[in-house]
VOPAGU-2260 file (C-alpha; in pm, 1 decimal, decimal comma):
REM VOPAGU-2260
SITE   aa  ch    i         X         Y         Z
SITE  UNK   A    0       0,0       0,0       0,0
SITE  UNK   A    1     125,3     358,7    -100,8
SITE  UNK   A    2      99,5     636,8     117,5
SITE  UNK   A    3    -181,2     796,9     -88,3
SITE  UNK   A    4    -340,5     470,0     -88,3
SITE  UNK   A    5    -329,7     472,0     318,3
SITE  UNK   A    6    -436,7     845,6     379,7
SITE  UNK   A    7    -705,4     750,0     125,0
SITE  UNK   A    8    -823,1     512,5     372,8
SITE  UNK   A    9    -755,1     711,1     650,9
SITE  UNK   A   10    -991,9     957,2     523,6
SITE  UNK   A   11   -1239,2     712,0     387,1
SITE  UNK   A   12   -1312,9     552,9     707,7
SITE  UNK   A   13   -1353,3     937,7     870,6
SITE  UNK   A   14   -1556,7    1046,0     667,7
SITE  UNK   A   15   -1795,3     731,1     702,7
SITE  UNK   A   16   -1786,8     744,4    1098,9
SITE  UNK   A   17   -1837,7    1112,6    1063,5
SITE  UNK   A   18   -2139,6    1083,4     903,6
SITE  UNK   A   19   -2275,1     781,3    1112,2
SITE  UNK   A   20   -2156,0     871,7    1461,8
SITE  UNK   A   21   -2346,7    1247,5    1364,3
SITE  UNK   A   22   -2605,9    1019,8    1277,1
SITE  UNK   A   23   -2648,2     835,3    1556,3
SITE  UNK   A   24   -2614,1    1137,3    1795,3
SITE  UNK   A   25   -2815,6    1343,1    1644,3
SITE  UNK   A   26   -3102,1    1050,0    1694,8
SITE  UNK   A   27   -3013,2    1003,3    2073,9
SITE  UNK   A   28   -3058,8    1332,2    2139,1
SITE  UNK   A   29   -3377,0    1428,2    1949,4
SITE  UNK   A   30   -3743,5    1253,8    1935,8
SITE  UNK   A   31   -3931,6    1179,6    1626,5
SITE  UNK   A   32   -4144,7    1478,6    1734,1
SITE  UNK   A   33   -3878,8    1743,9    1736,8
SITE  UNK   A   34   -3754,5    1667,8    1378,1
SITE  UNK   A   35   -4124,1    1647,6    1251,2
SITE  UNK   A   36   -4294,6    1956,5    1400,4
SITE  UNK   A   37   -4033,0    2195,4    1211,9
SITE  UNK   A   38   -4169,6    2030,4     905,6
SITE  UNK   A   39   -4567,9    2104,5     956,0
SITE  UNK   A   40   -4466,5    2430,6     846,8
SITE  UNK   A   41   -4585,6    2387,4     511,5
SITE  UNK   A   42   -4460,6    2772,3     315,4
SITE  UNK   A   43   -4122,5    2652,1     492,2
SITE  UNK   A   44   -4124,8    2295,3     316,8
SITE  UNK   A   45   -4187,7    2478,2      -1,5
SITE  UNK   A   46   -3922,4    2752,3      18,1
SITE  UNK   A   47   -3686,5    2468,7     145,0
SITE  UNK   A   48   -3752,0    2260,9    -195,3
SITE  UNK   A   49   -3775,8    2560,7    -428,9
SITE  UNK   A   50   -3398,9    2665,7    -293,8
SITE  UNK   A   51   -3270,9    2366,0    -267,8
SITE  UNK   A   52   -3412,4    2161,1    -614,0
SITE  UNK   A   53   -3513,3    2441,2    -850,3
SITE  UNK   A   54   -3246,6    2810,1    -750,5
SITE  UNK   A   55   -2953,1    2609,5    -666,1
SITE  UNK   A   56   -2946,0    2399,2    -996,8
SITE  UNK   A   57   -3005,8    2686,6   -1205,4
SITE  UNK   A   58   -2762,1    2918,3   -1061,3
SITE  UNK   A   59   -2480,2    2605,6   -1162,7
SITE  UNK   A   60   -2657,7    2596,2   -1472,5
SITE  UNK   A   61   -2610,2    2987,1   -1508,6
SITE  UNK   A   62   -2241,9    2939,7   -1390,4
SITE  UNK   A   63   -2166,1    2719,0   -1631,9
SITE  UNK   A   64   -2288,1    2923,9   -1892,0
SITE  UNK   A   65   -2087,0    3217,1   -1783,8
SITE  UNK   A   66   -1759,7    3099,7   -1693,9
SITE  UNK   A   67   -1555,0    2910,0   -1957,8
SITE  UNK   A   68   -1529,7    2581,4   -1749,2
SITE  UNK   A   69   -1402,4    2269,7   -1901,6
SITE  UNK   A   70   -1690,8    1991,7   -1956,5
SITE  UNK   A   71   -1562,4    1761,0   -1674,2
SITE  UNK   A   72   -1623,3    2072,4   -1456,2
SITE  UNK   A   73   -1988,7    2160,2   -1603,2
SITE  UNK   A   74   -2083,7    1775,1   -1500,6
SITE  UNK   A   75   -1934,9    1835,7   -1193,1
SITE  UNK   A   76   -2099,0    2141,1   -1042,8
SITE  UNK   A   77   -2451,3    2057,7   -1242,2
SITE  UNK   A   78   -2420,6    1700,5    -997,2
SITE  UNK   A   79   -2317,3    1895,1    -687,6
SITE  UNK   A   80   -2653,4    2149,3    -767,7
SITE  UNK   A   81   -2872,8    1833,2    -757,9
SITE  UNK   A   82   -2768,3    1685,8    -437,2
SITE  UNK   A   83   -2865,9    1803,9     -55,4
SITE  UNK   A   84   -2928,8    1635,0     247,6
SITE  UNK   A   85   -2549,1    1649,0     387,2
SITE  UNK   A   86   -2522,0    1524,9     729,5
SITE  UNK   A   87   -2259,0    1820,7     799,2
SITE  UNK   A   88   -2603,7    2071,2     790,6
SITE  UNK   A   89   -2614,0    1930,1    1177,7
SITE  UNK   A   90   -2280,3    2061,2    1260,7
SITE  UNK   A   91   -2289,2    2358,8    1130,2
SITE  UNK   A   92   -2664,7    2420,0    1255,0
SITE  UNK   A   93   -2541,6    2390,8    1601,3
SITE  UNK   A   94   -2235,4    2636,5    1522,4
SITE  UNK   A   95   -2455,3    2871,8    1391,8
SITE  UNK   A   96   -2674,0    2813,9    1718,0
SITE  UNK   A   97   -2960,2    2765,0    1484,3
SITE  UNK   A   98   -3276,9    2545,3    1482,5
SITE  UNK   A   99   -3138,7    2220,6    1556,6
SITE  UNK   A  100   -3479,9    2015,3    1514,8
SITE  UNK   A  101   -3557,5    2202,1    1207,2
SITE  UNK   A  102   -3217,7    2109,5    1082,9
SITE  UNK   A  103   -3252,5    1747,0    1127,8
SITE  UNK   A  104   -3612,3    1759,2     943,6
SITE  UNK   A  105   -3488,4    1968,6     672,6
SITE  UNK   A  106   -3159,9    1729,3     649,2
SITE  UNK   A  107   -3388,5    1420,3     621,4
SITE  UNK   A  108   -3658,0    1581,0     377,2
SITE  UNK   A  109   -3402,9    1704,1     170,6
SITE  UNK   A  110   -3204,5    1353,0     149,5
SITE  UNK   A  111   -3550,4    1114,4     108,4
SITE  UNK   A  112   -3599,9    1387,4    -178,0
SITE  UNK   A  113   -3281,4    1369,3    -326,9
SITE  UNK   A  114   -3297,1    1030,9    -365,2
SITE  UNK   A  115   -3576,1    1065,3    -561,4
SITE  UNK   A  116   -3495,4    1379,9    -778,4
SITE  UNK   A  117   -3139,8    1275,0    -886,5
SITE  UNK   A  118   -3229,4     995,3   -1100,7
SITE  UNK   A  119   -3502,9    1171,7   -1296,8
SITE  UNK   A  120   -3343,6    1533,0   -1313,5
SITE  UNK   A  121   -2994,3    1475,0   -1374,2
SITE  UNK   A  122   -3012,1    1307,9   -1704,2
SITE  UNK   A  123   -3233,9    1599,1   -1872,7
SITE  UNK   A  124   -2970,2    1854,3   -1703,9
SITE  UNK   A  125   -2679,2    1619,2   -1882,0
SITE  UNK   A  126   -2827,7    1447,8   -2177,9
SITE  UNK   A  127   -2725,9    1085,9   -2252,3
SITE  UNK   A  128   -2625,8    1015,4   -1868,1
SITE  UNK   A  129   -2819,8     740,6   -1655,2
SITE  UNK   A  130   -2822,5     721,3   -1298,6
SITE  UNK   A  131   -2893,6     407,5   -1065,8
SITE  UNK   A  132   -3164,4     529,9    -799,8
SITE  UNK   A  133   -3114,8     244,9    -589,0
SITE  UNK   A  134   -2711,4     276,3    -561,7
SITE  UNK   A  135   -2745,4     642,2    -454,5
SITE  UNK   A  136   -3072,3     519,1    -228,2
SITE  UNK   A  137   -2840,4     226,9     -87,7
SITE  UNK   A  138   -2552,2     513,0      48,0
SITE  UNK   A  139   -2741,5     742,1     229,7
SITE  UNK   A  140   -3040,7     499,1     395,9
SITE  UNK   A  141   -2687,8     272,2     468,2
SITE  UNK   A  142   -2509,3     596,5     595,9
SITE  UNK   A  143   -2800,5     843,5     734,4
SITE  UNK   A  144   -3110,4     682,1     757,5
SITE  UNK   A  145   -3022,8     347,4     978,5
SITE  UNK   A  146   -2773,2     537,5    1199,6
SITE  UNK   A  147   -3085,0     778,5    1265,1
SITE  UNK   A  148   -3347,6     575,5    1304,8
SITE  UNK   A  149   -3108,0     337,3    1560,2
SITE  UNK   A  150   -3120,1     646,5    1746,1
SITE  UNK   A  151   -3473,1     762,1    1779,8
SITE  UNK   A  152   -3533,2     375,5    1932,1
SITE  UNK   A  153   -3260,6     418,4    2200,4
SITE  UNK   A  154   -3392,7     763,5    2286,0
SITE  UNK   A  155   -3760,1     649,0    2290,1
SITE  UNK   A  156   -3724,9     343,4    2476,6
SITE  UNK   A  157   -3372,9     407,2    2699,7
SITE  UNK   A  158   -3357,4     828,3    2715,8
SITE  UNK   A  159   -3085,4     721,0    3030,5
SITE  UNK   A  160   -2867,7     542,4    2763,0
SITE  UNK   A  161   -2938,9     808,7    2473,3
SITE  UNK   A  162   -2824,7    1160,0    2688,1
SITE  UNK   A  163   -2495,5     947,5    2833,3
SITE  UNK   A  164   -2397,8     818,4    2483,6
SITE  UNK   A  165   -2484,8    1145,4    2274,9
SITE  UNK   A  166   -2236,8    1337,1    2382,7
SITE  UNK   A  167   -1962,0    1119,4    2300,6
SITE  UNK   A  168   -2057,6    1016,7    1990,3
SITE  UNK   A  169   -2022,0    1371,7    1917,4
SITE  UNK   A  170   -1729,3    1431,0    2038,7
SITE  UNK   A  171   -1625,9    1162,2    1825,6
SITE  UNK   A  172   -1781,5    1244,9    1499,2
SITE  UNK   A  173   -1604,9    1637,5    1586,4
SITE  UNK   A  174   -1271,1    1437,4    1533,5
SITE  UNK   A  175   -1370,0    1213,8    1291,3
SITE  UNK   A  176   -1443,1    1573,5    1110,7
SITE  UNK   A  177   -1131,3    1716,3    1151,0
SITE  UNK   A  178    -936,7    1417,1    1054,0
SITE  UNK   A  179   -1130,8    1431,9     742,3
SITE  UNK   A  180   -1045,3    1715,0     676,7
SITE  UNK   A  181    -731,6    1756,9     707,1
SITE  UNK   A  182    -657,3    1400,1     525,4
SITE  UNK   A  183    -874,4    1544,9     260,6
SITE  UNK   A  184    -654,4    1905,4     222,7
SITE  UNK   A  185    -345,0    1651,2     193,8
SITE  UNK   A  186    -476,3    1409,6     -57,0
SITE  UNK   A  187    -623,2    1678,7    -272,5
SITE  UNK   A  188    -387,8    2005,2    -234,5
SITE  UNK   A  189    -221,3    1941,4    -613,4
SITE  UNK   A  190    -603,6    1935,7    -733,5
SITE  UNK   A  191    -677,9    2260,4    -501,7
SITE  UNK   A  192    -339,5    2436,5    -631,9
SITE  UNK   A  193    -402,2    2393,0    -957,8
SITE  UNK   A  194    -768,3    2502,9    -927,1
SITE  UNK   A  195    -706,4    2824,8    -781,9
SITE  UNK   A  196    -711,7    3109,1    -957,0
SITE  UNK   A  197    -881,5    2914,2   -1255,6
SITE  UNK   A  198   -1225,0    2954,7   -1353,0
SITE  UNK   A  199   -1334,4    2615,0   -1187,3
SITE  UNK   A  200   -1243,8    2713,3    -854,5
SITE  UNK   A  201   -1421,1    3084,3    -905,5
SITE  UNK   A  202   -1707,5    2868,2   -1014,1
SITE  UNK   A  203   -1734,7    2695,7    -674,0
SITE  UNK   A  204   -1663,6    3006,2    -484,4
SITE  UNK   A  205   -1959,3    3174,7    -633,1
SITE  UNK   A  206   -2160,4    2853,3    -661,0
SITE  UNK   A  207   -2123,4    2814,8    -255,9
SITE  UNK   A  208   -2190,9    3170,7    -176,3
SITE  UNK   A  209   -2476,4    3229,9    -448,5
SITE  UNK   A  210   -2638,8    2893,3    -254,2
SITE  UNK   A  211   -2579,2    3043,9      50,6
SITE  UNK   A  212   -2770,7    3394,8     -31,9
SITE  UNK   A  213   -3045,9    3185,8    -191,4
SITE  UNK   A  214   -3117,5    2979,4     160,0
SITE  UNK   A  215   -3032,5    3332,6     360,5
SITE  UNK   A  216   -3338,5    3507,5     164,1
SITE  UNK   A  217   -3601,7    3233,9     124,7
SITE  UNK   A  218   -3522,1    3184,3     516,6
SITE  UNK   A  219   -3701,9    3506,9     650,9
SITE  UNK   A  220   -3661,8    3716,3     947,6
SITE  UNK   A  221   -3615,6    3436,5    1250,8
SITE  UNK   A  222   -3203,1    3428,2    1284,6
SITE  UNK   A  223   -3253,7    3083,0    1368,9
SITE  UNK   A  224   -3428,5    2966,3    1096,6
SITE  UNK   A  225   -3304,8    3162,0     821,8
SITE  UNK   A  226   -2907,4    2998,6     944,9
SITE  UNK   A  227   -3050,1    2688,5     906,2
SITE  UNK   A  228   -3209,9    2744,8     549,3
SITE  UNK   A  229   -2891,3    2949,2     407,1
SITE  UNK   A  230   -2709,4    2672,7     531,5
SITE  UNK   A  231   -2879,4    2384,6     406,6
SITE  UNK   A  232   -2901,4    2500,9      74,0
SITE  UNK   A  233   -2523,0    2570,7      69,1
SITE  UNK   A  234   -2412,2    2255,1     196,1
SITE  UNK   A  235   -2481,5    2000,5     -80,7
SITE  UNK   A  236   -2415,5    1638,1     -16,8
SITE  UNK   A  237   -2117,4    1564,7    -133,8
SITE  UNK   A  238   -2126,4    1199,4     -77,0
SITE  UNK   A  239   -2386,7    1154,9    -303,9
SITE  UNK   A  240   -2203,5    1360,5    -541,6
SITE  UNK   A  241   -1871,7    1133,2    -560,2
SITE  UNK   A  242   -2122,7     828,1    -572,0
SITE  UNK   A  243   -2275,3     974,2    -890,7
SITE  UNK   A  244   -1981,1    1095,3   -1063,4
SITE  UNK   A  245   -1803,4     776,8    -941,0
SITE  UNK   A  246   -2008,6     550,1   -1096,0
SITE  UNK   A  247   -2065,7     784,5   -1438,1
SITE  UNK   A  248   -1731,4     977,6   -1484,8
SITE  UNK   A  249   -1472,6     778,9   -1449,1
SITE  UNK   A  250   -1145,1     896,4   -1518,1
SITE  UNK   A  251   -1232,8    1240,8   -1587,4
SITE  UNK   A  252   -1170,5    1570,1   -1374,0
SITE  UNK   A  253   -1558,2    1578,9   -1251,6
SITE  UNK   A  254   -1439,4    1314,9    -944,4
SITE  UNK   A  255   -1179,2    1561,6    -834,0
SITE  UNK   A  256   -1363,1    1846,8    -860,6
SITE  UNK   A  257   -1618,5    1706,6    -660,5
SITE  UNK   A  258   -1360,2    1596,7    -409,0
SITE  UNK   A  259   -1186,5    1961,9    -439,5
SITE  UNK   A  260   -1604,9    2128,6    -370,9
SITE  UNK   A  261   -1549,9    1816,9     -68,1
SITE  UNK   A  262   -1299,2    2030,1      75,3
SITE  UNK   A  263   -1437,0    2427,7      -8,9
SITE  UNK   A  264   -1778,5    2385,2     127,5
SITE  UNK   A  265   -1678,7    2271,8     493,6
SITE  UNK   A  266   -1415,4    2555,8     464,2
SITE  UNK   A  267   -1659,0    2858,7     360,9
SITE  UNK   A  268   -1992,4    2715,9     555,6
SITE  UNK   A  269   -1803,0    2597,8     878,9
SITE  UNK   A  270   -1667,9    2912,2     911,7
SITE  UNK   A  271   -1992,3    3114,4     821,5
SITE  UNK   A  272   -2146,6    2901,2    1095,7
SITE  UNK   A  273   -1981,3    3004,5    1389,6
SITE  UNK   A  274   -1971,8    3388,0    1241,7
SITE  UNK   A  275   -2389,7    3370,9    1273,4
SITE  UNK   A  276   -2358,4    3189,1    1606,1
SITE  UNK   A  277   -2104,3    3489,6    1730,6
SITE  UNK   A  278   -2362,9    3705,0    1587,3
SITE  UNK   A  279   -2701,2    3512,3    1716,5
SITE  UNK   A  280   -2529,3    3534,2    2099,4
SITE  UNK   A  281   -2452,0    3901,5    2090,8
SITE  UNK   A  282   -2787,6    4014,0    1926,6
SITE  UNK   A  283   -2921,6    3803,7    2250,8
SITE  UNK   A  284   -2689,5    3952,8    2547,9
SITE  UNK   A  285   -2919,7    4298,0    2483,3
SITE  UNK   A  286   -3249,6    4089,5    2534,8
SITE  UNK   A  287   -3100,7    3952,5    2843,0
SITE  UNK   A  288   -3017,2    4284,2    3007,6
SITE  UNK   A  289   -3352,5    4432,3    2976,3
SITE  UNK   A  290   -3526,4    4092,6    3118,6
């Protein structure tokens, strides 16, 4: 084994105990209630789909028509407009001090509809490709849904065992994040050098941020829902996104691109997470003086 081969791994395996150990917590520590209720609100269902499934794809669609980007790249950010649902929205929900249950529902709605939407939207944005619903649908209910689920049980039948083993498993999924990520800068920093300052990695920049203003002013006027709505529509799922590309564009530059977008979104959103958390706490400590 090579040493790219083994920090390959490395980062393989944290990125899949990321996403189930944030899974899994994030079901120990929330009821089936919680993550429903958010989602009774139907205008904030629709705004949620509109943003994420209709906006996003055509801003990557206008992108692409504005920015000479090489095909490869085109594929690449059309795939990453068509996929949401990321199980990092929970992270950076709780940076941003946001919604936490409406996170989770919005996560899950936006991943059960993802599933759905790839397969049939994809090929009319990119002619002549065809995508396998059920090896996308495999990942995430493998990935997300089980780990989830597993947790709602614990919490509704041992809530003891759920609020001693939640905090943990997040703890653990927090470095199983930042090992990611920095395995990922490593593996991928000839792919991110050579992108910068090109028009693919200006394409990403202004794909992430033009996401992010989308979600930001669907969201409305609540700080703690409009964090979670700029957010979710900026942070696409990206492990959907290798899966597609994967399994259609092999040996072609949309698989590092998508891995390079892998590495941008966590840097931009993360970031822009704990800025609107900063900002949520201060715009409280006035409240809290008059009461």
């Amino acid at each position: 084994m090579t040493v790219n081969e083994f920090f390959s791994a490395i980062a393989a395996i944290a990125g899949l105990t990321f996403v189930v150990t944030s899974m899994l917590a994030t079901g120990l520590s929330l009821t089936v209630a919680q993550i429903l209720q958010p989602l009774k609100n139907a205008r904030l269902v629709i705004l949620a789909l509109v943003a994420n499934f209709v906006l996003v794809p055509l801003l990557a669609f206008a992108i692409t028509r504005l920015l000479p980007l090489d095909e490869s790249l085109q594929v690449g950010l059309i795939v990453l407009s068509t996929v949401a649902g990321a199980p990092f929205l929970v992270k950076e929900v709780q940076a941003a001090k946001g919604n936490i249950s409406l996170g989770v529902g919005l996560m899950f709605l936006l991943m059960i509809v993802t599933i759905l939407y790839v397969p049939l939207v994809l090929p009319l944005l990119l002619p002549g490709i065809e995508v396998n619903p059920w090896d996308i649908a495999k990942s995430l209910i493998v990935t997300m849904l089980i780990p989830i689920i597993l947790g709602l049980l614990i919490r509704a039948n041992a809530a003891d065992d759920a609020q001693h083993w939640a905090p943990m498993l997040n703890k653990v999924s927090g470095v199983a994040l930042l090992l990611m990520l920095v395995t990922g800068l490593g593996l991928n920093v000839a792919n991110i050098i050579s992108l910068i300052g090109s028009w693919g990695f200006l394409a990403l920049i202004l794909f992430v941020v033009g996401s992010l203003l989308i979600g930001f002013v669907l969201g409305g006027r609540d700080p703690a829902v409009r964090s979670v709505l700029g957010l979710g529509t900026a942070q696409r799922n990206v492990a959907a996104a290798i899966l597609v590309s994967t399994l259609n564009f092999p040996g072609t530059m949309t698989i590092p691109y998508v891995l390079v977008a892998s590495i941008v979104l966590p840097l931009i959103l993360i970031p822009t997470a704990r800025w609107l958390g900063k900002r949520s706490q201060t715009g409280a400590a006035p409240v809290t003086q008059a009461e």
